[in-house]
C-alpha positions, 0 to 999 in steps of 0.5 A: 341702400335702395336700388338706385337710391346712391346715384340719385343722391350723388347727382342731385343737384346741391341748392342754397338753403333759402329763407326759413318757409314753413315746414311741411305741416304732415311731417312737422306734426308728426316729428312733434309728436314723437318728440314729445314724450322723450323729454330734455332738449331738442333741436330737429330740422329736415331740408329737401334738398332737392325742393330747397325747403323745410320738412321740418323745424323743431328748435332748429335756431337752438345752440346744443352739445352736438358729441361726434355729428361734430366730426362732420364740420370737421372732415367738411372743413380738412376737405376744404383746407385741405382737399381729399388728394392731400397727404401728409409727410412725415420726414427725417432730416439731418442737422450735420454731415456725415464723417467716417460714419459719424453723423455730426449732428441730430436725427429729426422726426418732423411730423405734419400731423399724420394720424396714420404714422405707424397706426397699429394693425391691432386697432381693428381697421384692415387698411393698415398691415404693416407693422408701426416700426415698419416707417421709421425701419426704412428710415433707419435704413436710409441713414444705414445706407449712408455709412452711419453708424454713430450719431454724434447727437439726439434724435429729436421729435418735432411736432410744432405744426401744432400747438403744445395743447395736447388734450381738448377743453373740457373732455371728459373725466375717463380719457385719462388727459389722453391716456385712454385708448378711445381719445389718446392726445393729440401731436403734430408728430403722431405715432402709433395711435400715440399709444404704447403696448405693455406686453407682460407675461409669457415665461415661466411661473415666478415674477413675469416679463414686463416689457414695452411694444416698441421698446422705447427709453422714454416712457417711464414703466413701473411694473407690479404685475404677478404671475397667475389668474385674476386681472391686470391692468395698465394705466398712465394718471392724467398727470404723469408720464409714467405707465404703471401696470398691476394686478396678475396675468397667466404666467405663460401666455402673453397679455397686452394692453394699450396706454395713451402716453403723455408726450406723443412726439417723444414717443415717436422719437424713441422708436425711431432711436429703437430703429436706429439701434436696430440697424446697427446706429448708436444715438449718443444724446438720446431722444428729445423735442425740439423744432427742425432747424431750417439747414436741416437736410432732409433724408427720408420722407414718409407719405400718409394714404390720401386725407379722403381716404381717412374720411370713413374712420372719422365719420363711418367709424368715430374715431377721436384720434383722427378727428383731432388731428385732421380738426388741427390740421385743417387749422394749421393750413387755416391760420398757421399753426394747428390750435385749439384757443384759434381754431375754433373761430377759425373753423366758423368763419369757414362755415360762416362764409362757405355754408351760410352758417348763421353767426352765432350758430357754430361753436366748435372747442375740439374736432372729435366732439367729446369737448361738452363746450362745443356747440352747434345748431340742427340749422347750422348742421343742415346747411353744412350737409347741404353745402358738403353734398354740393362740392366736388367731392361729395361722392366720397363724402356721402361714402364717408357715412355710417349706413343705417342697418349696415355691419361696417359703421356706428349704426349697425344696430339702428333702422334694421328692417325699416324703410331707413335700412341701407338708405339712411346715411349719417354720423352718430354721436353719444355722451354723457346727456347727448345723443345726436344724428345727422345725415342724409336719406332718400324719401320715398317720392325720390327727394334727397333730404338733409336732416339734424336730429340733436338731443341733450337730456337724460334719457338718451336711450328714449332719445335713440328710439325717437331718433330712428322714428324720425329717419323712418319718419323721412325715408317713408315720406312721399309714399303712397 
């Protein structure tokens, strides 16, 4: 970013978009221009922030498929339900006393709808060092504290602070309903990236190890795998639960792969059966779903790093998971329950209320954007970006974005060596047919300008490269 360019942005002062003037006529006719010849939709807006008027307005009123700039009504809307201090619990109760070492009665794992519970180091994010076991050990090790060492029933997964639909209308074909590693499901009770790891090899030649990382009872896994060169590959089918894994891998090294299981929540109910087993506690019922009793005692409670914290993987870096998750929750403040049926219109009358949103301008079907049923305007998203730029968290939100040029993020490969390098801040998107950005850049002449660029169509890649001469279209502006 230019020198002074961030205090600039995080003390100008955020103004109400006022009634559509006429866009500055030199930058209309440019971005017209440059539009021209990429073909398919467009919807294209540019606001000063500081001016509170159009640069720009292209198609502006024009609902389209959005991808992830999605995310940014999403992390608006947790910021607001939910606020940036908020941190997620993730507890353990008990639903009976404990006699002579006996707990007469079930473990529960609640779940508030963390998407960090347990979140695997291998992910790539440095934030999270610690094992996913790490979690439900220490809860184990409360209960062992406590004299258990037999539960009498099951340990029993609750994640209904959100609703039972576990995948987004309309997502598309290769996430698997949830199995692929990009877009797991999505669970009140998350755990692990809602993933398993299937570790196969590493003995001698002949028939490899396959085992499950944790080792769990409640994921069915069928192994054909051999011992030698090729490939292997593990995969669950959208409509099952069992994890397959096949093909061949090197006898004495070790290979794993990662899997989005069926049911999330029982997934984390077995670990914590794995961890109970560890210390030491047999479960005698197994590990099951079911809602937390209101006479349950609550033992150990695990809170997750703050909501304002998780910004950056939703907006810097994409990540579906948290998307989802933190789209439910802020529905589950919202209206009671993390829904997607009821969270859609719940989340535009946010924005209709708090931001100006035309009605009939937002239509949001999941959190993440990969539902090709979401809609959204470049004016509906302008005016989210003007109203999030006025709050008071605005700070971390600006942070929030991927930098144009910058190696950390989604535009790492995008403005280099323009204008728009280290100024340009915004959140990505890409589909099938859809490529999008939206954010904010720092004019020349000093003025903060808030921007859509959404495009719909085939030719996403001539779409990138219109949507870089645009960011540079703005970052130029006002110079000499």
């Amino acid at each position: 970013m230019r020198a002074g360019g961030l205090a600039f942005l995080l003390s100008a002062t955020a103004l109400t978009l006022g009634s559509q003037q006429p866009a500055q006529v030199p930058l209309q006719a440019a971005a017209e221009q440059m539009i021209a010849g990429a073909g398919g939709t467009w919807a294209v807006m540019a606001w000063s922030v500081n001016s509170n008027t159009p640069l720009i307005s292209i198609n502006a009123n024009a609902p389209l498929i959005p991808a992830s700039n999605n995310k940014v009504f999403t992390a608006i809307w947790a910021l607001d339900e939910l606020g940036p201090d908020y941190r997620f619990s993730t507890d353990m109760l008990i639903t009976g006393p404990i006699e002579g070492g006996v707990l007469r009665g079930d473990v529960v794992l609640r779940g508030s709808g963390d998407p960090a519970f347990g979140y695997p180091p291998r992910a790539g994010f440095p934030e999270f060092g610690e094992e996913p076991m790490t979690p439900l050990r220490k809860m184990a090790q409360r209960l062992a504290a406590e004299g258990v060492r037999v539960v009498d029933g099951s340990v029993v997964g609750d994640g209904t602070v959100f609703d039972s639909t576990l995948v987004g209308p309309s997502w598309p074909n290769d996430t698997g309903a949830g199995a692929a590693q990009y877009a797991p499901r999505v669970s009140g009770l998350a755990f692990q990236r809602n993933m398993i790891w299937v570790v196969a090899g590493g003995n001698a030649p002949g028939q490899p190890l396959v085992r499950l990382d944790p080792a769990v009872d409640v994921v069915p896994l069928i192994s054909s795998v051999r011992a030698g060169g090729g490939r292997a590959l593990a995969v669950r089918r959208p409509d099952e639960d069992t994890i397959r894994i096949s093909g061949s891998v090197p006898a004495r090294n070790t290979s794993r792969f990662g899997v989005g299981v069926a049911n999330p929540a029982l997934l984390a109910a077995g670990a914590l059966k794995e961890a109970l087993r560890e210390a030491g506690i047999e479960v005698r019922g197994g590990a099951r779903l079911g809602a937390t009793p209101e006479q349950a005692t609550l033992m150990h409670q695990h809170v997750s790093m703050p909501l304002g914290s998780m910004m950056g993987f939703l907006n810097q870096h994409s990540d579906n998971f948290y998307a989802e998750h933190l789209w439910k929750a802020a529905a589950a403040k919202a209206i009671g329950e993390g829904s997607y049926l009821l969270g859609g219109p719940a989340s535009a009358l946010h924005f209709i209320h708090k931001a100006e949103v035309p009605p009939g301008e937002i239509y949001q079907f999941d959190g993440s954007g990969l539902s090709n049923y979401t809609r959204l305007t470049a004016n509906a998203m302008v005016r989210a970006l003007v109203y999030a730029h006025g709050q008071p968290y605005s700070e971390l939100f600006h942070k929030s974005m991927a930098i144009a040029a910058d190696p950390n993020g989604t535009m790492n490969r995008l403005y280099r060596n323009t204008a728009a390098a280290g100024n340009l801040h915004a959140k990505t998107g890409y589909i099938n047919r859809v490529r999008t950005l939206s954010g904010y850049v720092q004019a020349r002449n000093g003025e903060l300008i808030a921007f859509s660029f959404l495009y719909n169509g085939g030719n996403t890649n001539g779409a990138r490269n219109v949507q870089e001469q645009l960011g540079v279209l703005l970052a130029e502006y006002g110079g000499a």
